[in-house]
C-alpha positions in Angstrom: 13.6 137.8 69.8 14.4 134.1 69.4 11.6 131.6 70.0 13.8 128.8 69.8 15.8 130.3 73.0 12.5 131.5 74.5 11.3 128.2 74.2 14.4 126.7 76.1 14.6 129.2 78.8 10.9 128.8 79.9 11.2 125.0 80.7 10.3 124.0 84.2 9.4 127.9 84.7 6.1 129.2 86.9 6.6 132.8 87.0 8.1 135.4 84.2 9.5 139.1 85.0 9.6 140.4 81.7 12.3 143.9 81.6 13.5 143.1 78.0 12.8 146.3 75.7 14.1 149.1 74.1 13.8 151.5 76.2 15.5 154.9 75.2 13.2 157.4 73.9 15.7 158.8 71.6 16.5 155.2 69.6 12.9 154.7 69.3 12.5 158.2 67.6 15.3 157.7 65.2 14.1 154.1 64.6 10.4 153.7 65.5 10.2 150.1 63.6 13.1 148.7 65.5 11.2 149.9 69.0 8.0 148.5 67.4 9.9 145.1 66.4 11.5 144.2 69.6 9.0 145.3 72.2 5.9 144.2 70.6 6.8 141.4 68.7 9.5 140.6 71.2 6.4 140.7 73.7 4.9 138.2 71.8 7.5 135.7 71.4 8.0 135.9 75.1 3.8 135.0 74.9 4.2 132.4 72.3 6.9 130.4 74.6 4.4 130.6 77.7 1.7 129.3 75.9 3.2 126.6 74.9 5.1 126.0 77.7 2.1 126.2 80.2 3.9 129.3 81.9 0.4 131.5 83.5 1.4 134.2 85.1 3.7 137.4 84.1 5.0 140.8 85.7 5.5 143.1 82.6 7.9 146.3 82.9 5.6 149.5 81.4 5.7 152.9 81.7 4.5 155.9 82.9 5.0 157.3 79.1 1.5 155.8 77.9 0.1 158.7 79.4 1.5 161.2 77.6 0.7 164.6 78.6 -1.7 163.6 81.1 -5.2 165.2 81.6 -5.2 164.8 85.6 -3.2 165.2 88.1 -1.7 162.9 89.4 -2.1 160.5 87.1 -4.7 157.3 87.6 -4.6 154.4 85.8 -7.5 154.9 84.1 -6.6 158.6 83.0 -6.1 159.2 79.0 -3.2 157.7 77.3 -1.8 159.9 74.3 2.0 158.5 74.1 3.9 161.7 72.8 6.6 159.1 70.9 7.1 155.4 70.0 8.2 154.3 72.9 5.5 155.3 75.2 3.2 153.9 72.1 4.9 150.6 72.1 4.5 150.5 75.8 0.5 150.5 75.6 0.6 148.3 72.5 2.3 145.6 75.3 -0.2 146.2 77.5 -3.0 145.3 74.3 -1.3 142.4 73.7 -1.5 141.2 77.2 -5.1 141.7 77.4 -5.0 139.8 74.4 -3.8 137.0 76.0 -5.3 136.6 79.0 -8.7 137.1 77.4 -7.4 133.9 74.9 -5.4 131.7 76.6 -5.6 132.4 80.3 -1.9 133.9 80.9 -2.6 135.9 84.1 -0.4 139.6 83.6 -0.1 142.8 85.6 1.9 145.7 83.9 3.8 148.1 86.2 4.1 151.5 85.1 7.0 152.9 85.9 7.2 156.8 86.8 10.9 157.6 87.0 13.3 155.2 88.0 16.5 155.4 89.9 19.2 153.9 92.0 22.4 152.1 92.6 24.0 150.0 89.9 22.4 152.0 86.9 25.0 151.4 84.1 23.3 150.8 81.0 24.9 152.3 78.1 23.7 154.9 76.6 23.3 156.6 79.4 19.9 158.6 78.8 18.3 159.4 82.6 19.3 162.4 84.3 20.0 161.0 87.8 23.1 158.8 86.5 24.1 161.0 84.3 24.0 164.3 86.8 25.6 162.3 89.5 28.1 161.3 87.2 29.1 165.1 85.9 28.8 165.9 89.5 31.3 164.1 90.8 33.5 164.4 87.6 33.3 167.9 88.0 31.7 168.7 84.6 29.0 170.5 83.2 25.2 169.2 84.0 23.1 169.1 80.8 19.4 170.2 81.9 16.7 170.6 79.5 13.3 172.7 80.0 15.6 174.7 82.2 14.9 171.8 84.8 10.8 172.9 85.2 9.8 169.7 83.9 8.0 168.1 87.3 8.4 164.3 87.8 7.7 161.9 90.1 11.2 159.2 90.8 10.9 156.4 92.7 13.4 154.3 94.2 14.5 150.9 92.2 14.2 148.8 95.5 10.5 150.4 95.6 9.8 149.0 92.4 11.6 145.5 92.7 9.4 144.5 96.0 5.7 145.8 93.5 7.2 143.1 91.4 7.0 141.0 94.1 3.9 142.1 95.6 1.8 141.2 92.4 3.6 138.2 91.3 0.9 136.1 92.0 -2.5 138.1 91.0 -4.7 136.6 88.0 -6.7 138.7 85.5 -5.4 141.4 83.4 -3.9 144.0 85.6 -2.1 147.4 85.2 -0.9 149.6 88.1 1.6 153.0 88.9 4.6 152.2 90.6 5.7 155.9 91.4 6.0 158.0 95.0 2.9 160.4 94.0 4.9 163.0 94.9 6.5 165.1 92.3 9.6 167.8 92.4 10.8 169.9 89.6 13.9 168.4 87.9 15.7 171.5 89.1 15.4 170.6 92.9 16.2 167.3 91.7 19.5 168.7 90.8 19.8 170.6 93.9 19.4 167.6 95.8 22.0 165.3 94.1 24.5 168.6 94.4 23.6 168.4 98.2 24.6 164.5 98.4 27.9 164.9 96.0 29.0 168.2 98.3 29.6 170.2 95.8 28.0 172.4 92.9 29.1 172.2 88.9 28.4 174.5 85.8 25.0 174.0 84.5 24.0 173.7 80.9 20.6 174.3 79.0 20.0 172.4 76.4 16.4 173.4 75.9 13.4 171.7 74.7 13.5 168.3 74.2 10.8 166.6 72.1 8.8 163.5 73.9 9.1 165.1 77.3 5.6 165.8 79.3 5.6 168.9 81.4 4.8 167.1 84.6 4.2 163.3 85.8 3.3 162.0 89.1 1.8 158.8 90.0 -1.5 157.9 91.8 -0.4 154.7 93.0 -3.4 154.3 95.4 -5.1 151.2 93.2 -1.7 149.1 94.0 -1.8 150.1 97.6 -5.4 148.7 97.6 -5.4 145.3 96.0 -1.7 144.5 97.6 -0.6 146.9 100.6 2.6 147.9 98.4 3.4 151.7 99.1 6.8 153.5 98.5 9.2 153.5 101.9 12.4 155.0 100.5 12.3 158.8 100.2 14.1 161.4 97.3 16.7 162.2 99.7 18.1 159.3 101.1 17.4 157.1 97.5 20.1 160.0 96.2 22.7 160.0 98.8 22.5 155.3 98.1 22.6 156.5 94.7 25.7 158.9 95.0 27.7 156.8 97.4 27.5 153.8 94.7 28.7 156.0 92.1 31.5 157.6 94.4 32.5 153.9 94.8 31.9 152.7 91.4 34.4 152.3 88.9 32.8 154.9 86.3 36.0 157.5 87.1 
């Protein structure tokens, strides 16, 4: 949100990954301008500095959640984007501005839209995504909150899967926007089941009912990324949960 700082940082720089948002769909429902101001605006400081710092080419963090409640399924890149709350709105909005700027100033972009990411070393505070958060109460023996009672279907993919698409596309020009997901789905309930299996042992399960800004299913058609860069998914649900476990068995979150 600083230009001057931007501005500093982007000296002698060829190449920008670009992660910074908000990116809790909660805070951006209880404050929708504060999403809006850091992740567009933010978004365009970010362009501002590589403008005029001569900086072409960018890998932008997006998100599954400009789809909304899709329409097909799975989802394509081209399917209809509704977002179903700010975030997901603010996402696409990115994506616009992007456009924007290749279009004007010739700052080569591809956006990855992430379906539901997971993995080792997840500690940001608040923590808002399930697999964390479930391994966590797991292990802590305490109740697991579950919303939808856990039919929501979803499609996670593992962080290391998503770090080498960033690499992948680094270097393609144009305007570009591409799924990074499995394009395989499982209901959030088996998800639970399998992250039980890993930790070893079972704990009291809570509903907590509907939640608003959560589509009933989401799974990825990644086949468009496959094509114009070979990159396809290679770690699977179970094995990306028992990494995932065994970090947080060894972490120091107890």
């Amino acid at each position: 949100m600083d230009p001057n700082e931007i501005n500093k940082a982007l000296k002698g720089i060829d190449r920008v990954f670009h992660f910074a948002a908000v990116s809790y769909i909660k805070s951006s429902i209880d404050d929708p301008e504060g999403c809006f101001r850091n992740n567009v605006m933010g978004t365009v400081n970010l362009l501002e500095g590589m403008r005029k710092n001569g900086v072409k080419f960018i890998v932008n963090s997006s998100s599954a959640s400009v789809y909304g409640e899709p329409a097909v399924f799975p989802v394509t890149e081209d399917s209809v984007k509704q977002p179903l709350q700010p975030y997901g709105a603010s996402k696409l909005a990115v994506e616009a501005v992007l456009s924007g700027y290749f279009h004007t100033f010739g700052i080569n972009s591809t956006s990855l839209r992430y379906f539901n990411a997971y993995g080792p070393f997840d500690e940001v505070h608040p923590i808002t995504r399930a697999v964390p958060n479930w391994i966590k109460q797991a292990l802590s023996d305490q109740p697991i909150s579950l919303y939808w009672k856990g039919q929501q279907y979803r499609d996670y993919i593992y962080v290391e899967d998503i770090a080498r698409a960033h690499l992948a596309v680094m270097d393609l020009t144009g305007s570009n926007y591409f799924n990074i997901g499995t394009g395989k789905g499982i209901l959030m309930v088996d998800l639970l089941e399998s992250i039980f299996k890993a930790v070893g042992r079972r704990t009291e399960v809570t509903d907590l009912g509907e939640r608003p800004g959560d589509p009933t299913r989401l799974v990825a058609d990644t086949s468009k990324i496959t094509k114009a860069v070979g990159w396809k998914p290679t770690c699977s649900l179970d094995e990306g949960i028992k990494i995932t476990v065994n970090y947080f068995k060894n972490s120091k979150f107890k």
